[in-house]
N, C-alpha and C positions, 0 to 999 in steps of 0.2 A: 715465842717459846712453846708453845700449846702445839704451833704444827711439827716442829722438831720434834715435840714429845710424842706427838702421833707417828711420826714416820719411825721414830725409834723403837716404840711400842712395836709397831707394824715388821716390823725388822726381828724382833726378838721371836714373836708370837705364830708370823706367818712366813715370812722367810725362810728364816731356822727352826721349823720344830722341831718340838723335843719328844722324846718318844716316849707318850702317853698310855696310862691304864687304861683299863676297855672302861666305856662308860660304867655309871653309879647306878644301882638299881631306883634306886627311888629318880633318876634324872628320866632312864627310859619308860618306869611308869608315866612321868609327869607327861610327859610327849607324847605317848602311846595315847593319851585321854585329848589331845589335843588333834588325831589325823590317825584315819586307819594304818595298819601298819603289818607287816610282814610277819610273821614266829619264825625266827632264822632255823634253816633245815639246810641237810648236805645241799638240794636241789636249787637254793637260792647263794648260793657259791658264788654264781658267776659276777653278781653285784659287785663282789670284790676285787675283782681281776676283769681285764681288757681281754675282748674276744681274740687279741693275739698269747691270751698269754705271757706276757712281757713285763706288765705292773701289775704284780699282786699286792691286794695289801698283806698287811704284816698278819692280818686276821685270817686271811686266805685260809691257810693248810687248817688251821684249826676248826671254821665252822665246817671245811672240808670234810674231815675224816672223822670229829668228835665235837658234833651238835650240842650233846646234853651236857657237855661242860662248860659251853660258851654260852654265857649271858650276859655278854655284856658289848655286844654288837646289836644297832638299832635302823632298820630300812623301815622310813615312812612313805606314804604314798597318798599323799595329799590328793584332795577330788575338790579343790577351789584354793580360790584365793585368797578367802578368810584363813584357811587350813596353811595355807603358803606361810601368811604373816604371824599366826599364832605361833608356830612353830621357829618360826626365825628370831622374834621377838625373844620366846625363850634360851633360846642357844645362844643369843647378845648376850643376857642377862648371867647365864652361867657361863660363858664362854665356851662351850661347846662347839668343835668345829662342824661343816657342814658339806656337802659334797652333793651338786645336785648333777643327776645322772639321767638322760633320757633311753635314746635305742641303746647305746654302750657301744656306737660302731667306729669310734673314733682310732686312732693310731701312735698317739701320742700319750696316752696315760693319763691323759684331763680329763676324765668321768668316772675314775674312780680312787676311794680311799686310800690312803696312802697309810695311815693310822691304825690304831685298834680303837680310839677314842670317836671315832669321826661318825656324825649321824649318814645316812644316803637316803637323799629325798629323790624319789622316783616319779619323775611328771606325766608317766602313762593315763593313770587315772582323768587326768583334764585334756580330753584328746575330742572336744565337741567343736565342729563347723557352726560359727554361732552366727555369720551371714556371708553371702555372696554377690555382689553387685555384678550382673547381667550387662550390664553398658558399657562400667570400665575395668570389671575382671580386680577390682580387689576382692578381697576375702579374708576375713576374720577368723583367726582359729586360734584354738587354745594350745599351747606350749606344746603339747604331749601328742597331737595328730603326728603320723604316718608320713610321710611325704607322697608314699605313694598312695593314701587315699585321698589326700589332696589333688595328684594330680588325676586319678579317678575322678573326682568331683566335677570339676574346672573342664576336662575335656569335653562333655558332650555339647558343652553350652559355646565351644570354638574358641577355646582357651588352653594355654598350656604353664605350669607353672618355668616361672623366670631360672631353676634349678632343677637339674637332674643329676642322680649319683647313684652309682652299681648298687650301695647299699639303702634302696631308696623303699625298699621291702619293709625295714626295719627301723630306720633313723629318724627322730623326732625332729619337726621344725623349728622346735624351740632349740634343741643342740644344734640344728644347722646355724641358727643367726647368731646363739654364742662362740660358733667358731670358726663365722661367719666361711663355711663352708665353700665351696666354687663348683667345679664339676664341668661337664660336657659343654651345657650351653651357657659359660662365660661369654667367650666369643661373640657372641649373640646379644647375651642379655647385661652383661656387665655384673657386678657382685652386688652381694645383698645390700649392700650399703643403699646403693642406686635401685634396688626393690621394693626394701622395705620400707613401708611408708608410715608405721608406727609399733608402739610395743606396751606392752605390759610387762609394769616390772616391781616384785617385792624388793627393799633393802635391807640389809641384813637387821635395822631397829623394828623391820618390820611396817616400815610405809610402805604405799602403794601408788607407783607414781600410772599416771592414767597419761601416757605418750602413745595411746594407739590411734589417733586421729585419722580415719581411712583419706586423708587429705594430699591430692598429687603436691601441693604447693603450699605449704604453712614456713612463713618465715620470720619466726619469732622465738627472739634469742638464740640462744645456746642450742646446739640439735644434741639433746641427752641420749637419744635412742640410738646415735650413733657410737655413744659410749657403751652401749650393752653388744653392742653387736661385736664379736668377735673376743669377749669378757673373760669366756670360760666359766661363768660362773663366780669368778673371783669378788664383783661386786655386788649382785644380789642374782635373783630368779626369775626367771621372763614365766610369767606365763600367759601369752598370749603375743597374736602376733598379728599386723594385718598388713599384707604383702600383695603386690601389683602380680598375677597372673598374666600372660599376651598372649595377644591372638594365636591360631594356629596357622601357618603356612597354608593357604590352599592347594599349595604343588610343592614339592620339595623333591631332588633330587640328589641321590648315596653313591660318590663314586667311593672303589677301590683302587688304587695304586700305588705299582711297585717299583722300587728304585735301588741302583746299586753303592749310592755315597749318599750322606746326611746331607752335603754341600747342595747336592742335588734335589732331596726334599726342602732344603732352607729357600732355593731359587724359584722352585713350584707355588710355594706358597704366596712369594711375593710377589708372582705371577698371576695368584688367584685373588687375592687383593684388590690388585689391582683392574682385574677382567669384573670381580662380580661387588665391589663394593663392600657384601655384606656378607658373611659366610656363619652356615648356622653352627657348626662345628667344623673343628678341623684335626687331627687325630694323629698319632703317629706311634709306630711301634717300631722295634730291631726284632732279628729272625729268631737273637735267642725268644722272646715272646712269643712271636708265632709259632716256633714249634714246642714250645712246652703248650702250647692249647691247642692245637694238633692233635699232641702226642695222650693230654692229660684227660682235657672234655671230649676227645673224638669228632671233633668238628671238622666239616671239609671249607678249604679254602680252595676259592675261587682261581687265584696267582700263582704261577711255579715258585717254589722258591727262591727270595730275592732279600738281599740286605738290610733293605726297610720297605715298610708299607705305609701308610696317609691313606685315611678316612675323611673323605671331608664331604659336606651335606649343603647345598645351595638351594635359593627358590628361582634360580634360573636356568634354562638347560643349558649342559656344560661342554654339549659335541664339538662346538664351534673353538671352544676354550681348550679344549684337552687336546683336537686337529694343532691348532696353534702352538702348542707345551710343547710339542714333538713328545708327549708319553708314548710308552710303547708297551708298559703292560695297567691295562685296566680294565676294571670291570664295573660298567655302571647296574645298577638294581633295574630291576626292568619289574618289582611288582611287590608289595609292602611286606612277603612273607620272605623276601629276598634281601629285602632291606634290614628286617631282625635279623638274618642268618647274617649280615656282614656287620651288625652294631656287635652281635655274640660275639665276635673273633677279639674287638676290643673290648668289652667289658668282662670276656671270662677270664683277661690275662691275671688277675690277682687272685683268682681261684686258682686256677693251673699254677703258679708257681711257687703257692699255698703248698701245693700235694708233692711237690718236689726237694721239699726239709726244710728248715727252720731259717726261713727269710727275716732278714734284716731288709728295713724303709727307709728311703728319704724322701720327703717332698718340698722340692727346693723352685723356685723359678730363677732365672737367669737370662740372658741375653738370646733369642733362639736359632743366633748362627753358633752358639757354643755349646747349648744343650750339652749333647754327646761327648766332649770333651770332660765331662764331673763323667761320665763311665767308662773312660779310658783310662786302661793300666791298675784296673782294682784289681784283688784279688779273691777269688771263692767257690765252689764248686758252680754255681750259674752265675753271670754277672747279666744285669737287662736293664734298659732302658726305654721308659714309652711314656704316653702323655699328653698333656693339649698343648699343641706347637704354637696353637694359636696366641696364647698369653703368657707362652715361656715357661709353662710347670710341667717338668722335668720329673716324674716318677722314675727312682733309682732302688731295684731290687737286688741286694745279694743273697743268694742261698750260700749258708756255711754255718757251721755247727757254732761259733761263739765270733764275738765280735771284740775287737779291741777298743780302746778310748781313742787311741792316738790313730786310729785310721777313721773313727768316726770326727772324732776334730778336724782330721784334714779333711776330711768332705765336705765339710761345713765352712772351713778354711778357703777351700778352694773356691768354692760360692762365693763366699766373700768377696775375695779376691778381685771377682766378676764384677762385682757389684751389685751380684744378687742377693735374694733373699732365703734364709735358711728355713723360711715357711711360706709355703705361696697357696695352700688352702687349709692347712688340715690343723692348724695352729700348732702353741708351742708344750700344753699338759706339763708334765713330768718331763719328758723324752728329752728337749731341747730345751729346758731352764737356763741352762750353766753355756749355752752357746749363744742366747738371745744379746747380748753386746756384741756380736758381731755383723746383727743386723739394725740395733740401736742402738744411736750415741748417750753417753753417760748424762747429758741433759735430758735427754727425753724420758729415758730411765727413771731420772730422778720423777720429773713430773707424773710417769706412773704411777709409781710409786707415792707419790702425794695423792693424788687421785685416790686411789686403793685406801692409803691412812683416813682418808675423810671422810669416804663414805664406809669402811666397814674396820673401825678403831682399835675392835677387839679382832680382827685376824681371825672370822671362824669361817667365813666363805674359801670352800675349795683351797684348802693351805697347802702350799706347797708347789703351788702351778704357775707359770709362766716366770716368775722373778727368780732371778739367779741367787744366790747368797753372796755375800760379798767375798765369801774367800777361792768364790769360783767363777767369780768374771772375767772374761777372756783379756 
C-alpha cells in the first residue's frame, strides 16, 4: 500500500504540476544562508529558458523585463557537496521543487524551470579536477568541469576523453552523464554507461551516495550509478564524476566523401566496417547541410556539390580501401590544420542552420539503411538531415516559422514504426514527455516510475521531465 501511495503521490506532485506561486520569502532566505546564490537581474534570464528558446519558464518574461518586482525566483550555486545536500534536504522538507542546471546546452527543455516556484541549482561552481591517473586515464572531476577542459587536461598526457560534442565549449560533465549525452566518438568509444566508471550523487533527502569508485571492474550488487546516468536530474544531483579517458591514436586518418544516393553511403559504410574493423567516426550530412554552411559560416569545401557527404576518421590508411570502394569523389586530409577545416564542415551545420530561422529538432536513432526516410516528404522552408551514421542517430532539422503537434507526432510515429528510438542522445526534458511510450512499454514505465516514487516521494527533483501524464500517453 505505501508503494501505491508513493507512485500516486509522485503522479499528482510530479507528473501533473500544478501551477505554482513564486517561492516564499522567508523559503529563499532560508536557502540563500545555506549555498551562495545569484540576486536575480534581467542578465541572469537565461537560467530560465533553453539557449534555443523554446522552454521558457513561466518566470521568464518577468525577471526579463521587471527584476524589482520579482522576488520570488531563487538560483543557487552550490561550491560542494555539503552545499548540494543542505539544500536538497530543505526542499524535501518543504517540498520545494528543484532543477539542477549545468552548461544549459541541452535541446530538450531538461535544464530548466518549468515553474515560477522551482529553485535552479547551478553546478558551475564545483568544476575542480580533483585527480588524474597517468597509467589508466581515469579521472575524477566534479559535476560542473567543462568538457572541453577536461579534454585539455587528458590530452597532453596521450589521452583523449571517451566523448566529444560541438557544444563541448560550454557543457558540464555532470549534464553530459545525466543525459547521458553521445556525440562523434560513439562509434569508437561506446556511451557513457560503458565510461563511466563511477559517480557522486546527492538524493533529494539529501544523502550522499559515494558510487565514484575509479574501479575498471567492481561487481557488487545493483550498478546504482547506472541509474543516474541519463536521470535528468529527476532523482537527485551528480556531482562528481570519474570517467575512463583513452588513449590517443598515434595516426589517424580524415577522409572526405561524396556520394549521389543515401543507398550508396549505407553500402560504403559496410564497406568500411568491414575493411578497417574499427572506425573512429563516421559522419554523414545531405547538401541541404552543406550548403547552408557554405553559404552561412563561409567555409570552403573540398567536394563539388554532391547529394551527400561521410566523414569518417580511421587509424588505418584508407588508399587501399577507398581504390577498392570504386569512390570517385574524395578528399583525404593530408595535414592536422586540414583535418579541423573538414571536422568544421560537420560540426558548424547546427550553427548554419541556427542563422537560417527558427529550426525545429529531432534526435531520433533508427535503422541506418532508413535514416533518410524520417526526412522525406516533411514540409518547411529548409528540410536537413545529417549525423552519426555510425549508431543510427539521425539529426532531423526543419526550419519553418511554427510547428504543428500532429506532424511532430508523426515523426516520432514514424520512428517508432522503425523500431527506433525517439531519443538516441540528447534525452527526453520537457520536449518529448508525452511521446516517451512510444519508445517504452507501459511496464517499464511503470517501473520508472516506481524508481522516481522511492527515491524522491515528494516530487521536487526536476518536475516535469521525462514522464508523460497520463492523459497524454500515446
Amino acid at each position: 500500500m505505501q508503494l501505491v501511495y508513493l507512485v500516486q503521490h509522485f503522479y499528482a506532485s510530479t507528473v501533473l504540476p500544478s501551477i505554482m506561486p513564486p517561492l516564499a520569502a522567508h523559503h529563499i532566505k532560508a536557502l540563500t544562508k545555506l549555498s551562495p546564490h545569484l540576486p536575480i537581474t534581467s542578465s541572469l534570464a537565461h537560467h530560465f529558458t533553453d539557449w534555443t528558446g523554446k522552454y521558457p519558464s513561466r518566470s521568464y518574461e518577468a525577471i526579463k523585463t521587471s527584476t524589482d518586482q520579482w522576488h520570488g525566483t531563487c538560483i543557487l550555486r552550490p561550491a560542494n557537496v555539503e552545499q548540494v545536500s543542505s539544500i536538497l534536504k530543505y526542499a524535501t522538507t518543504n517540498k520545494i521543487p528543484v532543477v539542477t542546471q549545468g552548461g544549459n546546452t541541452g535541446l530538450v527543455g531538461g535544464g530548466v524551470p518549468i515553474q515560477e516556484d522551482e529553485v535552479v541549482l547551478l553546478t558551475s561552481a564545483m568544476n575542480k579536477i580533483i585527480e588524474f591517473d597517468k597509467d589508466t586515464g581515469i579521472i575524477l572531476a566534479e559535476a560542473g568541469c567543462i568538457l572541453e577542459t577536461l579534454q585539455d587536461h587528458v590530452r597532453p598526457h596521450g589521452y583523449e576523453m571517451p566523448i566529444d560534442l560541438g557544444a563541448k565549449g560550454s557543457c558540464q560533465i555532470g549534464g553530459n552523464v545525466a543525459t547521458n549525452a553521445g556525440g562523434i566518438k560513439y562509434i569508437r568509444h561506446g556511451s557513457l554507461h560503458a565510461n563511466v566508471l563511477g559517480l557522486e550523487v546527492v538524493t533529494p533527502d539529501g544523502k550522499v551516495l559515494d558510487l565514484s569508485r575509479s574501479l575498471k571492474k567492481d561487481n557488487t550488487g545493483y550498478s546504482l550509478k547506472d541509474l543516474f546516468i541519463g536521470s535528468e536530474g529527476t532523482l537527485g544531483v551528480i556531482t562528481k564524476v570519474a570517467i575512463e579517458s583513452k588513449p590517443i591514436s598515434k595516426e589517424t586518418f580524415l577522409m572526405l566523401v561524396g556520394f549521389q544516393t543515401f543507398p550508396e553511403v549505407v553500402a560504403f559504410f559496410r564497406q568500411a566496417k568491414r575493411y578497417f574493423g574499427m572506425l573512429n567516426a563516421f559522419e554523414f550530412w545531405d547538401q541541404v547541410a552543406h550548403e547552408q554552411v557554405v553559404h552561412h559560416l563561409k567555409l570552403q569545401s573540398p567536394l563539388p556539390t554532391c547529394p551527400f557527404q561521410v566523414l569518417f576518421e580511421t587509424e588505418k590508411d584508407p588508399l587501399d580501401f577507398l581504390e577498392e570502394s570504386g569512390a570517385e569523389q574524395c578528399v583525404l586530409a593530408d595535414s592536422v590544420s586540414q583535418q579541423l577545416n573538414l571536422w568544421s564542415l560537420r560540426e558548424g551545420i547546427p550553427e548554419a542552420l541556427s542563422k537560417c530561422g527558427k529550426v525545429w529538432k529531432w534526435d531520433v536513432s533508427v535503422p541506418i539503411d532508413r535514416m533518410m526516410s524520417v526526412v522525406e516528404n516533411l514540409e518547411g522552408d529548409i528540410v536537413s538531415g545529417y549525423g552519426h551514421l555510425g549508431d543510427g542517430n539521425l539529426h532531423l532539422n526543419i526550419v519553418k516559422s511554427s510547428m504543428s503537434k500532429e506532424m511532430e507526432r508523426s515523426i516520432y510515429a514514424k520512428v517508432a514504426s522503425m523500431g527506433g528510438s525517439i531519443s538516441a542522445e540528447h534525452g527526453i526534458g520537457q520536449a518529448k514527455s508525452e511521446y516517451l511510450p512510444l519508445s517504452k512499454d507501459a511496464n517499464s514505465l511503470e517501473v520508472m516510475r516506481n524508481i522516481k516514487a522511492v527515491l524522491d516521494p515528494a516530487g521536487i527533483m526536476n518536475p516535469g521531465k521525462i514522464f508523460p501524464s497520463a492523459s497524454k500517453e500515446c
